[in-house]
mmCIF file of the N, C-alpha and C atoms, coordinates in Angstrom:
data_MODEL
# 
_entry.id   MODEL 
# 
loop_
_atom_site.group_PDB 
_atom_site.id 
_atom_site.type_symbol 
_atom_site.label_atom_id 
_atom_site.label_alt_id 
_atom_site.label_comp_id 
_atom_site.label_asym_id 
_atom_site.label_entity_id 
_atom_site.label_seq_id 
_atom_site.pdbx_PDB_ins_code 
_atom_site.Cartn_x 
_atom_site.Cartn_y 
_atom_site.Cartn_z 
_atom_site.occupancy 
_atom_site.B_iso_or_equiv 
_atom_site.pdbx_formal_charge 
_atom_site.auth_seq_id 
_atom_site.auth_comp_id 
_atom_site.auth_asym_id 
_atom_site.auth_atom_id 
_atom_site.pdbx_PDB_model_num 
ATOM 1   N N  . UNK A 1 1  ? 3.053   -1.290  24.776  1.00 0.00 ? 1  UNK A N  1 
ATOM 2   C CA . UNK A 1 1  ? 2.208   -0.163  24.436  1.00 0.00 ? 1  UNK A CA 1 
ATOM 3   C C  . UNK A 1 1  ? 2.900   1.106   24.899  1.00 0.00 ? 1  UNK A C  1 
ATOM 4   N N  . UNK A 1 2  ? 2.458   1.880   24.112  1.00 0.00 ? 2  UNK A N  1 
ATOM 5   C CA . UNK A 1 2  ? 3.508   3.253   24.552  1.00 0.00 ? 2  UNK A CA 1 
ATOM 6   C C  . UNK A 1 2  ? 2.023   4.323   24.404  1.00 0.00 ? 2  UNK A C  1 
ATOM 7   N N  . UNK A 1 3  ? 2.769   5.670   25.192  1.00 0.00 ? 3  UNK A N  1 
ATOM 8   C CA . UNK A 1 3  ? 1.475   6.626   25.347  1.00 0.00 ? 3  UNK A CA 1 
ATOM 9   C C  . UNK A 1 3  ? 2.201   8.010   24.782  1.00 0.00 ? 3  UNK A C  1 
ATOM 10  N N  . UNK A 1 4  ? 2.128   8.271   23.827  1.00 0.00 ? 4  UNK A N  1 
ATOM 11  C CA . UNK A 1 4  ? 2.428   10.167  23.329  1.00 0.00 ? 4  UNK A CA 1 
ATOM 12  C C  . UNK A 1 4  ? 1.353   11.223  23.612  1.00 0.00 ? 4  UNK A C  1 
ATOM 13  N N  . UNK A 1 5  ? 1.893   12.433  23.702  1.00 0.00 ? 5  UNK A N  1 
ATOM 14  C CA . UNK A 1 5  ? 1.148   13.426  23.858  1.00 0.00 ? 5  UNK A CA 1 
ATOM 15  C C  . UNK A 1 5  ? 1.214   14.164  22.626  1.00 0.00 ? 5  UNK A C  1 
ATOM 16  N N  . UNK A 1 6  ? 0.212   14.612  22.117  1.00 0.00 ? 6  UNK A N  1 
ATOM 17  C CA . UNK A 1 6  ? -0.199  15.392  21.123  1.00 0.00 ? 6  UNK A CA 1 
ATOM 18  C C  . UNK A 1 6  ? -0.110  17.023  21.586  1.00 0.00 ? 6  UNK A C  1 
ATOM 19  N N  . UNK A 1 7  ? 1.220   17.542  20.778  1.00 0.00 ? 7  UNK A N  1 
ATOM 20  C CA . UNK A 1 7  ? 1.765   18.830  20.772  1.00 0.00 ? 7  UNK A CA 1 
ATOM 21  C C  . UNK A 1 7  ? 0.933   20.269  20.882  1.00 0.00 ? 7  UNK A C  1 
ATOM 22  N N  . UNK A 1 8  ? 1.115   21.248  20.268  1.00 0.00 ? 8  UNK A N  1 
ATOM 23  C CA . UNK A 1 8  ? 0.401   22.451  20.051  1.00 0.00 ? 8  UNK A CA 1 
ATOM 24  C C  . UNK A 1 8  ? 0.411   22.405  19.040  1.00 0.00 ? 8  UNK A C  1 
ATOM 25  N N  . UNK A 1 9  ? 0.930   21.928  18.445  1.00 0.00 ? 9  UNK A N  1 
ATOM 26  C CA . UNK A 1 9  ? 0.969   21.791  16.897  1.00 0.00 ? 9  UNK A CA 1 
ATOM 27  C C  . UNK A 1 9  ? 0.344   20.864  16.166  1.00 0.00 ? 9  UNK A C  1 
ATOM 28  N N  . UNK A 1 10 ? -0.162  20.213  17.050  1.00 0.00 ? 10 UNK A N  1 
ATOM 29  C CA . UNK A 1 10 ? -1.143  18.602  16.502  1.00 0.00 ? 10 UNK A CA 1 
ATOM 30  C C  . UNK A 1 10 ? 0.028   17.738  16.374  1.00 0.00 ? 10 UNK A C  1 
ATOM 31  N N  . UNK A 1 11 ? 1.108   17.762  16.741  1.00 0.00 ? 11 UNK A N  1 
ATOM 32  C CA . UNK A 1 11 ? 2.591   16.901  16.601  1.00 0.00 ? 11 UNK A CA 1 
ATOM 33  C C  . UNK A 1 11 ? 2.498   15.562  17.578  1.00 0.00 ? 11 UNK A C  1 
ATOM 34  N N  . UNK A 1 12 ? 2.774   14.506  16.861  1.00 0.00 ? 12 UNK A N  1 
ATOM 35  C CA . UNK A 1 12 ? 3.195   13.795  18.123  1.00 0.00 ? 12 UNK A CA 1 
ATOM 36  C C  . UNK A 1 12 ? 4.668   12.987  17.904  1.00 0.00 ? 12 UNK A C  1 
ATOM 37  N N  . UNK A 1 13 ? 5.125   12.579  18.916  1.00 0.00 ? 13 UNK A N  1 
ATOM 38  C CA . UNK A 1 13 ? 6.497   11.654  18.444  1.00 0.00 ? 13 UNK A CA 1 
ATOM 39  C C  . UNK A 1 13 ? 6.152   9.848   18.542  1.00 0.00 ? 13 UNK A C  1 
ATOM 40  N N  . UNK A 1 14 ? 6.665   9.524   17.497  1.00 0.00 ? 14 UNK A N  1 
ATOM 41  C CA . UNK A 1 14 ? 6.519   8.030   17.466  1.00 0.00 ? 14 UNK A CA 1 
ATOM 42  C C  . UNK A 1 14 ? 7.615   7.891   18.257  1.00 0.00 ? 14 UNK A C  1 
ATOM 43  N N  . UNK A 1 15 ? 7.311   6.536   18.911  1.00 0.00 ? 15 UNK A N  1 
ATOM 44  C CA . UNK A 1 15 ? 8.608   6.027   19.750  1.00 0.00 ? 15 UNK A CA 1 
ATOM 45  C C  . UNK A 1 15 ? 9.653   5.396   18.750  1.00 0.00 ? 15 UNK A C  1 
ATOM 46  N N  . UNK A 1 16 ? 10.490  5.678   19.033  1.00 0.00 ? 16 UNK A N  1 
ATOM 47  C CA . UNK A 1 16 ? 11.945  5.116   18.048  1.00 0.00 ? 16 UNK A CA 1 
ATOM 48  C C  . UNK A 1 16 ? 12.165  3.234   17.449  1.00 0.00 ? 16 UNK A C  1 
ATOM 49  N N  . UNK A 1 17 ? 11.283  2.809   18.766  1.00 0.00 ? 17 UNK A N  1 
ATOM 50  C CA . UNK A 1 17 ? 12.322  1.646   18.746  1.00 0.00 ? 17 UNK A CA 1 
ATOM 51  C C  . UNK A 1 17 ? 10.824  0.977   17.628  1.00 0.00 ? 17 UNK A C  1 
ATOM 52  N N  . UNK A 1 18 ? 9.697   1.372   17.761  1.00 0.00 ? 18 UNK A N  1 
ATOM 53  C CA . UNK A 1 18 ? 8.448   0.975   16.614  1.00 0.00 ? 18 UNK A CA 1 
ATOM 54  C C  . UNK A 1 18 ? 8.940   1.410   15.495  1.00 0.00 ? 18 UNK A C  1 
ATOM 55  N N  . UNK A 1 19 ? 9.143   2.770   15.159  1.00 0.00 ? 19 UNK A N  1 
ATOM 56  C CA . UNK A 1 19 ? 9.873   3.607   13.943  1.00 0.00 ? 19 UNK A CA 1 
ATOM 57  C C  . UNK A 1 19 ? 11.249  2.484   13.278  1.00 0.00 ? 19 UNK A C  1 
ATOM 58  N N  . UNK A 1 20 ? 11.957  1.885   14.763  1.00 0.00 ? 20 UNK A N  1 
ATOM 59  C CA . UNK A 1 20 ? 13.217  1.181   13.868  1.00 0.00 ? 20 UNK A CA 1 
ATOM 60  C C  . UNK A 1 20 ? 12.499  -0.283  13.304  1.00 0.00 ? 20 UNK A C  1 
ATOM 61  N N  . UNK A 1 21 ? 11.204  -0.728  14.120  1.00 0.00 ? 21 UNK A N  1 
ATOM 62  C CA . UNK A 1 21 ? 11.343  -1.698  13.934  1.00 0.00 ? 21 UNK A CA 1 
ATOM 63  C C  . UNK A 1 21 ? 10.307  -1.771  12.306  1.00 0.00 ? 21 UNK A C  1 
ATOM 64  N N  . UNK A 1 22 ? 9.974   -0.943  11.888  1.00 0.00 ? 22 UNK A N  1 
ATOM 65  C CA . UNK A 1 22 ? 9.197   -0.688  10.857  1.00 0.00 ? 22 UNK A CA 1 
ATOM 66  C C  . UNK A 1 22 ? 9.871   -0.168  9.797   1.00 0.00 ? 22 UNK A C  1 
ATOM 67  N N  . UNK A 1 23 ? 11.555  -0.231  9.893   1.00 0.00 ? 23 UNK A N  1 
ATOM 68  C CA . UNK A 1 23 ? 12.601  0.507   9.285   1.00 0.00 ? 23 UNK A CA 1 
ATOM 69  C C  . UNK A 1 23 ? 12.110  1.825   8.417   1.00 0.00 ? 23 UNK A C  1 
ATOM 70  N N  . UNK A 1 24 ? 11.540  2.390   9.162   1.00 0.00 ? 24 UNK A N  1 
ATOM 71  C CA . UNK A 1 24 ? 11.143  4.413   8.724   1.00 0.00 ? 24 UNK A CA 1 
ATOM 72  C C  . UNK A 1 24 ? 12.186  4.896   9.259   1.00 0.00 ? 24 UNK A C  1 
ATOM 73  N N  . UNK A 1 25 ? 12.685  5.790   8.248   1.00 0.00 ? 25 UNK A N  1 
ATOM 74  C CA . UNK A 1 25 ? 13.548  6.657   8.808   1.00 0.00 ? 25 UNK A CA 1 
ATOM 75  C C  . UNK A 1 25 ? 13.459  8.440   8.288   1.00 0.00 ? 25 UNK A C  1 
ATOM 76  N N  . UNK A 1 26 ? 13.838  9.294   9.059   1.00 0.00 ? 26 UNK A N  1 
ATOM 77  C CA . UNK A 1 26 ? 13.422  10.575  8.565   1.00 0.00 ? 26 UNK A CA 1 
ATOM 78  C C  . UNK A 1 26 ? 12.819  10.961  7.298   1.00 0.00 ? 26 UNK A C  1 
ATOM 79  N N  . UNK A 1 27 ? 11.802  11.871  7.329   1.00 0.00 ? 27 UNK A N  1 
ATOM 80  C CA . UNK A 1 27 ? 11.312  11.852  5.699   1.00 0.00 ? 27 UNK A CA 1 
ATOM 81  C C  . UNK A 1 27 ? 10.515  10.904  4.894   1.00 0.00 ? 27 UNK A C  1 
ATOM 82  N N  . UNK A 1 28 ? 10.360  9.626   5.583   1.00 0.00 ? 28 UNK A N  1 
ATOM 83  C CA . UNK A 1 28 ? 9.748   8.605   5.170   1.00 0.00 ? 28 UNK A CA 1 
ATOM 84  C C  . UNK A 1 28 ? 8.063   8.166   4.681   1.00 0.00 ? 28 UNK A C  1 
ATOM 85  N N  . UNK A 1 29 ? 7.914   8.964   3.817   1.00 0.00 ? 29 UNK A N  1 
ATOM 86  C CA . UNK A 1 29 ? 6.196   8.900   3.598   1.00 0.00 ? 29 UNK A CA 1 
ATOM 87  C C  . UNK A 1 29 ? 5.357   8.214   4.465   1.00 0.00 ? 29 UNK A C  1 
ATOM 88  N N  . UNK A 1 30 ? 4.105   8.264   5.084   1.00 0.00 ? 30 UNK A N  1 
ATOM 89  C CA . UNK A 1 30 ? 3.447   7.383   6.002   1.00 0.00 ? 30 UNK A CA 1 
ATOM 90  C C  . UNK A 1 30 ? 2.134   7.845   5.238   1.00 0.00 ? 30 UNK A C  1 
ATOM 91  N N  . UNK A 1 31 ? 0.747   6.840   5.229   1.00 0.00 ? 31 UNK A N  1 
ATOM 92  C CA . UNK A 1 31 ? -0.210  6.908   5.181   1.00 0.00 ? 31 UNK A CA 1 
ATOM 93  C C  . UNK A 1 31 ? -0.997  6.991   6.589   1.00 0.00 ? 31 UNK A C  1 
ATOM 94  N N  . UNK A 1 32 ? -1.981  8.137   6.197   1.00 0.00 ? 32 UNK A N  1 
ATOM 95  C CA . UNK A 1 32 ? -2.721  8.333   7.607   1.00 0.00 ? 32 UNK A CA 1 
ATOM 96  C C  . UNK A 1 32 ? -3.904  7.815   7.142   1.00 0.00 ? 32 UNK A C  1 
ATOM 97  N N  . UNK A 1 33 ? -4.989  7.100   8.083   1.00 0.00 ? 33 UNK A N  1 
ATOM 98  C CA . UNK A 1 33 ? -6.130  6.839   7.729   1.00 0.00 ? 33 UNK A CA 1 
ATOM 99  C C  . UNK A 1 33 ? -6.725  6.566   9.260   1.00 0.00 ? 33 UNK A C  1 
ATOM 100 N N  . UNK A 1 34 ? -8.306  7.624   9.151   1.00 0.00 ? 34 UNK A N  1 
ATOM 101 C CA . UNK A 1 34 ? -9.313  7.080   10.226  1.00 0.00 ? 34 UNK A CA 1 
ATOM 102 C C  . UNK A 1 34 ? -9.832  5.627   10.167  1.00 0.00 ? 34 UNK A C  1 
ATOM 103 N N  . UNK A 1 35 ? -9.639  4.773   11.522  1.00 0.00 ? 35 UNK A N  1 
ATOM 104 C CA . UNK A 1 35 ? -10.200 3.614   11.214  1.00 0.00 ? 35 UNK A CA 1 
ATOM 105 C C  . UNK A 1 35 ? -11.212 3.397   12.897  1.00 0.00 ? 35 UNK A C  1 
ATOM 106 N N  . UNK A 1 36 ? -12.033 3.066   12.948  1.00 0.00 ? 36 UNK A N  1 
ATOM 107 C CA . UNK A 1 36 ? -13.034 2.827   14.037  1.00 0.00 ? 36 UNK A CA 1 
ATOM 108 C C  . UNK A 1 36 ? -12.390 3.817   15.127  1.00 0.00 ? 36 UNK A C  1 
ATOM 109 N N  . UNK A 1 37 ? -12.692 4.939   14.813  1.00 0.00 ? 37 UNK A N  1 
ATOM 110 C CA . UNK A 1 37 ? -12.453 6.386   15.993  1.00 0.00 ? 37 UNK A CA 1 
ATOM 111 C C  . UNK A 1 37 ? -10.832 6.096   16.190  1.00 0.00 ? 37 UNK A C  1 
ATOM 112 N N  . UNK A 1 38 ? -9.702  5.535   15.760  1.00 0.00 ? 38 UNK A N  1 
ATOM 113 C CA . UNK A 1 38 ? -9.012  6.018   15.655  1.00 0.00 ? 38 UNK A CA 1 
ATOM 114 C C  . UNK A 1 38 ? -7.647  6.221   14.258  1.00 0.00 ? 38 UNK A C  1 
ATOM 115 N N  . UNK A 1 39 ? -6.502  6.475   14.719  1.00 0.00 ? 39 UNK A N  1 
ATOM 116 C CA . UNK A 1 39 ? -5.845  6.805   13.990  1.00 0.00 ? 39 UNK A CA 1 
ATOM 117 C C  . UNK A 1 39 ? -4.883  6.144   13.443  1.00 0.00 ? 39 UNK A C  1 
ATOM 118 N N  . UNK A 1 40 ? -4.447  5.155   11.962  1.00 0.00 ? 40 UNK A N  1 
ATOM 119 C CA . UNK A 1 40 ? -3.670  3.880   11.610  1.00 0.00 ? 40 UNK A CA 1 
ATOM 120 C C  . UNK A 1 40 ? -2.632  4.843   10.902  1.00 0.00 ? 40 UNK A C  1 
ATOM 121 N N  . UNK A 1 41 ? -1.191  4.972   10.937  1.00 0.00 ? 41 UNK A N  1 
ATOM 122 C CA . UNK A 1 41 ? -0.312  5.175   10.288  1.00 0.00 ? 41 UNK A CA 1 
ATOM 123 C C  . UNK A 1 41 ? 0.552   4.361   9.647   1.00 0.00 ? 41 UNK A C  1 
ATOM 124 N N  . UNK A 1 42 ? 0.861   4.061   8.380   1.00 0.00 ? 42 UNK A N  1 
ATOM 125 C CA . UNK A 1 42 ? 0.891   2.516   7.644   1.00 0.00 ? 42 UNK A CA 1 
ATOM 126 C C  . UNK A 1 42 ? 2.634   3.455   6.773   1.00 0.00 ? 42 UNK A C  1 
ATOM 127 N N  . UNK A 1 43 ? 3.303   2.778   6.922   1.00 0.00 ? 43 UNK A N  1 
ATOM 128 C CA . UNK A 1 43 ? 4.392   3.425   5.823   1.00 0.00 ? 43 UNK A CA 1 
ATOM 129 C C  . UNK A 1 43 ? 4.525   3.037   4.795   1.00 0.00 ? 43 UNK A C  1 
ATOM 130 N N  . UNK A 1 44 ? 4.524   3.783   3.930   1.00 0.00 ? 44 UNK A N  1 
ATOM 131 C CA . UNK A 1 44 ? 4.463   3.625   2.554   1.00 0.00 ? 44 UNK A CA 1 
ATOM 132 C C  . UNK A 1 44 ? 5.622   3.145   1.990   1.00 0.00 ? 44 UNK A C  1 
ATOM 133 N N  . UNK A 1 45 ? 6.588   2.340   0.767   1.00 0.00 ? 45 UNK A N  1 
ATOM 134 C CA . UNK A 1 45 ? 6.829   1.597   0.235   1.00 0.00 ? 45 UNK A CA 1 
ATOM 135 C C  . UNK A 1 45 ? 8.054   2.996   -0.482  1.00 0.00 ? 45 UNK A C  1 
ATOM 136 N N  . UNK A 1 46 ? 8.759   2.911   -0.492  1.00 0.00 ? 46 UNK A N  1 
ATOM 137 C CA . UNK A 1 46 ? 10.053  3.903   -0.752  1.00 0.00 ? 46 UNK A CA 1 
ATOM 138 C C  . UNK A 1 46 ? 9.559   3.473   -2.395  1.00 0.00 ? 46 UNK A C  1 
ATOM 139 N N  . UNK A 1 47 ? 9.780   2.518   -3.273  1.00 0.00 ? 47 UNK A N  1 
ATOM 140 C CA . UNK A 1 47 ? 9.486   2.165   -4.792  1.00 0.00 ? 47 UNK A CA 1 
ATOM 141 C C  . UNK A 1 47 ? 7.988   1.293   -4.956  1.00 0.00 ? 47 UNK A C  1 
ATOM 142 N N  . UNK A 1 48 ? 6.923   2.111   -5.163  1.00 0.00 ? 48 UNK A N  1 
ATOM 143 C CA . UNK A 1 48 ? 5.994   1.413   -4.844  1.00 0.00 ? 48 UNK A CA 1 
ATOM 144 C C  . UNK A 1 48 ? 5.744   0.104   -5.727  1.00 0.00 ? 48 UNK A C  1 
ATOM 145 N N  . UNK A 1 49 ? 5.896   0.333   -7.385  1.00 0.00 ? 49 UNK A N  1 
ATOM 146 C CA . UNK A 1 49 ? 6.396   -0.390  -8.279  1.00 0.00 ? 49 UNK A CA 1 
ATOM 147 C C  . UNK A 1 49 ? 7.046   -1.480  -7.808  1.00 0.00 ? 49 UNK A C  1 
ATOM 148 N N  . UNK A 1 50 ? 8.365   -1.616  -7.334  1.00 0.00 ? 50 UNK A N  1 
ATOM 149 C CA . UNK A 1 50 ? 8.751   -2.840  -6.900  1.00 0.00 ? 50 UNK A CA 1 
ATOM 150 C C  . UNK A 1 50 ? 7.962   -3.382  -6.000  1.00 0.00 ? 50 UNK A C  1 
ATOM 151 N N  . UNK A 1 51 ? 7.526   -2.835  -5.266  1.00 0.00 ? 51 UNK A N  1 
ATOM 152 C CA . UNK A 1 51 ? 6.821   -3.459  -4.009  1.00 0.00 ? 51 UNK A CA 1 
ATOM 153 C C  . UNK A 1 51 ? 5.728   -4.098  -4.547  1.00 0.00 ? 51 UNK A C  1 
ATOM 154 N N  . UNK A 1 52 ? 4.890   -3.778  -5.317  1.00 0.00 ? 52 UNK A N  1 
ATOM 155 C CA . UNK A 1 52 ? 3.984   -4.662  -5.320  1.00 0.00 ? 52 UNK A CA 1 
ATOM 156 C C  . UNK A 1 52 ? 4.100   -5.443  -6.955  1.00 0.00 ? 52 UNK A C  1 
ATOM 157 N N  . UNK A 1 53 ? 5.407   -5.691  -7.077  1.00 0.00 ? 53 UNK A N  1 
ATOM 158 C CA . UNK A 1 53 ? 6.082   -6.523  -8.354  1.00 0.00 ? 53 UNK A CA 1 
ATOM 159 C C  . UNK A 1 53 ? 6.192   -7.633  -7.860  1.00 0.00 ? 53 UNK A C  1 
ATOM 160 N N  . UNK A 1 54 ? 5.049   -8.843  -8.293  1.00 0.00 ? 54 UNK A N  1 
ATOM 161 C CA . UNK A 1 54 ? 4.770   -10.515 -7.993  1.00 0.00 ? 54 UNK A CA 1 
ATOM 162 C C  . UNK A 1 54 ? 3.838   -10.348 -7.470  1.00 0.00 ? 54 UNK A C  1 
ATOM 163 N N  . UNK A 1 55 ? 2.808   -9.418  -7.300  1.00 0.00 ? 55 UNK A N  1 
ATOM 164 C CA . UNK A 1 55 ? 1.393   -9.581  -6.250  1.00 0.00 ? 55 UNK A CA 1 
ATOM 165 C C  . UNK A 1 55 ? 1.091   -10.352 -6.876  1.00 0.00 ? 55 UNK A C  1 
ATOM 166 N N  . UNK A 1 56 ? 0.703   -10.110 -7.870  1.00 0.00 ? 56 UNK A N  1 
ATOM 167 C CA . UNK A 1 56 ? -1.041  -11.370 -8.729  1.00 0.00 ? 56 UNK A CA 1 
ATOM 168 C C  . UNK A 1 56 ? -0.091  -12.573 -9.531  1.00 0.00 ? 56 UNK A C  1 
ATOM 169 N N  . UNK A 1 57 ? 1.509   -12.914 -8.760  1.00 0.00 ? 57 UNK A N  1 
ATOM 170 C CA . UNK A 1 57 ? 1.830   -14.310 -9.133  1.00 0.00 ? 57 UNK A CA 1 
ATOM 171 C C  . UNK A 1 57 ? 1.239   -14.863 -8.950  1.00 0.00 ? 57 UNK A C  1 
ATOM 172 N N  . UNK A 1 58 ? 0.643   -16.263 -10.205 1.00 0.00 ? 58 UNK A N  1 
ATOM 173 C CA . UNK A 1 58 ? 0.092   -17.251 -9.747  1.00 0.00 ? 58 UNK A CA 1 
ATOM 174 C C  . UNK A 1 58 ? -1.378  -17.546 -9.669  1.00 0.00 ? 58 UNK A C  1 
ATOM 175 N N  . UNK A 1 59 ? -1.627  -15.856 -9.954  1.00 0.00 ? 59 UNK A N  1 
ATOM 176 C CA . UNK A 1 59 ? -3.213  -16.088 -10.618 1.00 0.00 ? 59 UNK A CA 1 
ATOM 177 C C  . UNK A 1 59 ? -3.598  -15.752 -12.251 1.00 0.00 ? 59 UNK A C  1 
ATOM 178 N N  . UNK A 1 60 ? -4.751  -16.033 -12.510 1.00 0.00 ? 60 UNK A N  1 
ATOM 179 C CA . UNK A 1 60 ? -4.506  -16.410 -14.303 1.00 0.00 ? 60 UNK A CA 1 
ATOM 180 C C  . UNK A 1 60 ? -4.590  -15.119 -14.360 1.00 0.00 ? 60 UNK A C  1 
ATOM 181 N N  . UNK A 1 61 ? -4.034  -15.378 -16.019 1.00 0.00 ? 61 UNK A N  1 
ATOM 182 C CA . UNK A 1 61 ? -3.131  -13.823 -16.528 1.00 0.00 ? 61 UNK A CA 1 
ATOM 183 C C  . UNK A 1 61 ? -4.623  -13.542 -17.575 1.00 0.00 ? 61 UNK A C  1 
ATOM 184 N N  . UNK A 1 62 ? -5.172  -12.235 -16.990 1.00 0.00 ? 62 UNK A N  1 
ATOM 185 C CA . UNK A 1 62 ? -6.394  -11.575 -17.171 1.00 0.00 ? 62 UNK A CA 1 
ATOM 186 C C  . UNK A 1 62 ? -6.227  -11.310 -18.953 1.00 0.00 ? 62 UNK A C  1 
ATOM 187 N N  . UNK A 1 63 ? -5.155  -10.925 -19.004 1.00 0.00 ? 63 UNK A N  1 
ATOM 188 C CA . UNK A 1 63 ? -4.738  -10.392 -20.645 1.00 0.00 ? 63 UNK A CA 1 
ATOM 189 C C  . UNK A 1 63 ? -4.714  -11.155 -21.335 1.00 0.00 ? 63 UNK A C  1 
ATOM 190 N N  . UNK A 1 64 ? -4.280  -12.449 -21.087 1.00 0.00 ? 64 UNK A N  1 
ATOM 191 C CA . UNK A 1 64 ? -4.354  -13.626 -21.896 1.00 0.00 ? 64 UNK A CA 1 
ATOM 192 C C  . UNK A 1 64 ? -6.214  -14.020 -22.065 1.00 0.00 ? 64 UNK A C  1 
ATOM 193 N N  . UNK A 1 65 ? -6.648  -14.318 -20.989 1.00 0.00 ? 65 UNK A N  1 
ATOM 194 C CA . UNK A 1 65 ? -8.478  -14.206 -21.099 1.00 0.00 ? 65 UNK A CA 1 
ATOM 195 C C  . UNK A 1 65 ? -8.817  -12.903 -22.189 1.00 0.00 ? 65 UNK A C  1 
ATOM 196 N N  . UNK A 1 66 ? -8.496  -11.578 -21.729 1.00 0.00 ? 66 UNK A N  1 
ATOM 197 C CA . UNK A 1 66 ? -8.616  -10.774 -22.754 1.00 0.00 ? 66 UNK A CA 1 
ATOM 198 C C  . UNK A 1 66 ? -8.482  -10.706 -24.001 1.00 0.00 ? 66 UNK A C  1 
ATOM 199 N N  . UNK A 1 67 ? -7.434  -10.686 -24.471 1.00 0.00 ? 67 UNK A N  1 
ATOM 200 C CA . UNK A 1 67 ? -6.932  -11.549 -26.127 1.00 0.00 ? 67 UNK A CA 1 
ATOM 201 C C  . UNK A 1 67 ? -8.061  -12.405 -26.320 1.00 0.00 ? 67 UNK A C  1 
ATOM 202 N N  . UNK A 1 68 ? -7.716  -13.560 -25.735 1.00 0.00 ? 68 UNK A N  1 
ATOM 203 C CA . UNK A 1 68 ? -8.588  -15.120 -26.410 1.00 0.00 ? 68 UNK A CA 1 
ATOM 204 C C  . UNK A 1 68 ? -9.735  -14.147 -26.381 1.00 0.00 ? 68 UNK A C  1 
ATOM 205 N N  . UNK A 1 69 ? -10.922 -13.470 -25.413 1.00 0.00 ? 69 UNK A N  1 
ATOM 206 C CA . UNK A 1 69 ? -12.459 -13.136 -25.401 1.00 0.00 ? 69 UNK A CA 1 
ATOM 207 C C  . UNK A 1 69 ? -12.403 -12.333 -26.982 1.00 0.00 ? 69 UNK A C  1 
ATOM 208 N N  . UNK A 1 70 ? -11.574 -11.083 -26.859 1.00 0.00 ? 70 UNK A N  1 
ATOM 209 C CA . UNK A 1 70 ? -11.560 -10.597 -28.516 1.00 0.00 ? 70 UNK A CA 1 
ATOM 210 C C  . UNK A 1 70 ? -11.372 -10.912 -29.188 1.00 0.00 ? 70 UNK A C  1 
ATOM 211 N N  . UNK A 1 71 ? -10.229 -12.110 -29.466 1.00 0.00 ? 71 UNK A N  1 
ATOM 212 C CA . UNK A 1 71 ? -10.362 -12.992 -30.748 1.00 0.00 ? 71 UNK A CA 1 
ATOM 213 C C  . UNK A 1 71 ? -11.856 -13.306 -30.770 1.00 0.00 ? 71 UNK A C  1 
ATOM 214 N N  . UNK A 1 72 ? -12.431 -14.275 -30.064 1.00 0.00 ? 72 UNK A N  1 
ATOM 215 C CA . UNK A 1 72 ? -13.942 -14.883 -30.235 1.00 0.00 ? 72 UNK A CA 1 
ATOM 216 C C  . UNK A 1 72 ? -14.987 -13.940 -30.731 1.00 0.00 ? 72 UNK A C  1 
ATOM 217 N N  . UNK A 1 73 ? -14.663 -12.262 -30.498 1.00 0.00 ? 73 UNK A N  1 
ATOM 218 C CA . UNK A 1 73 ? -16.211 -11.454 -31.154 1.00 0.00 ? 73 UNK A CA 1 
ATOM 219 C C  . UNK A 1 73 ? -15.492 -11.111 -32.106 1.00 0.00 ? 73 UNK A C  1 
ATOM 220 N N  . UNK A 1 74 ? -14.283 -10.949 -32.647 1.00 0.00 ? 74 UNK A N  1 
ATOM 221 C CA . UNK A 1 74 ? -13.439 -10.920 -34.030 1.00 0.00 ? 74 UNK A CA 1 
ATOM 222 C C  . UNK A 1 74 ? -14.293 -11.722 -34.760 1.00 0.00 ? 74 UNK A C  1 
ATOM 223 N N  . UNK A 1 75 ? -14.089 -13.006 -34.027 1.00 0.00 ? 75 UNK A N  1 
ATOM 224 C CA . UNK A 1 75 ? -14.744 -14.195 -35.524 1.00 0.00 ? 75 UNK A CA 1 
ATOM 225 C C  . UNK A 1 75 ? -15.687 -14.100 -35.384 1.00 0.00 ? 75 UNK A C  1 
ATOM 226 N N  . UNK A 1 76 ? -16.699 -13.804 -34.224 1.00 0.00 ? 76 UNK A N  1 
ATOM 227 C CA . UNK A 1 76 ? -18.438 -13.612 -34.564 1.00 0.00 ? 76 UNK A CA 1 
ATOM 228 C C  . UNK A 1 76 ? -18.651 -12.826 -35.568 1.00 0.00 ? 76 UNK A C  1 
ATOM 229 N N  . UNK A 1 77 ? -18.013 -11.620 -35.443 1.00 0.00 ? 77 UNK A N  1 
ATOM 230 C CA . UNK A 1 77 ? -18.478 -10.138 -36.274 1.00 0.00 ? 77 UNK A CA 1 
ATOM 231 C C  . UNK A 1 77 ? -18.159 -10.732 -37.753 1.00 0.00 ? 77 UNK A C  1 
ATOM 232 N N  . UNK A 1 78 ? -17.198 -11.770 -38.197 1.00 0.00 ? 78 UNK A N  1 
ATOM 233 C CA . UNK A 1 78 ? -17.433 -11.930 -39.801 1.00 0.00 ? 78 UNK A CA 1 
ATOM 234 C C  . UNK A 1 78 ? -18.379 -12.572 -40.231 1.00 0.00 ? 78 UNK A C  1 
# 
């Protein structure tokens, strides 16, 4: 656990060796978010696209359900 002080500027410094181990490096987008009174900084994904390229491997392919459901009110409606 490490302890920072919050600047005049509302600044604080992350400790380096969390920063390396989270491979952020200068400039590196971070998400801030309040979570139960305090403060979660999450780093964001340099290509977000790739990053979340294979999430929904492996679960059924919604578009394919889609297609087949509109074919079926296709042929109702004649």
């Amino acid at each position: 656990m490490s302890i920072v002080h919050l600047s005049s500027e509302f600044q604080v410094a992350i400790p380096e060796v969390l920063l390396a181990k989270l491979g952020t490096k200068p400039g590196h987008a971070m998400m801030v978010v309040e979570r139960d009174g305090g403060i979660v900084l999450t780093p964001l994904p340099s290509d977000p696209v790739e990053f979340l390229c294979g999430v929904l491997s492996g679960e059924p392919s919604l578009t394919k359900e889609l297609v087949t459901e509109r074919a079926q009110e296709v042929e109702s409606e004649e």
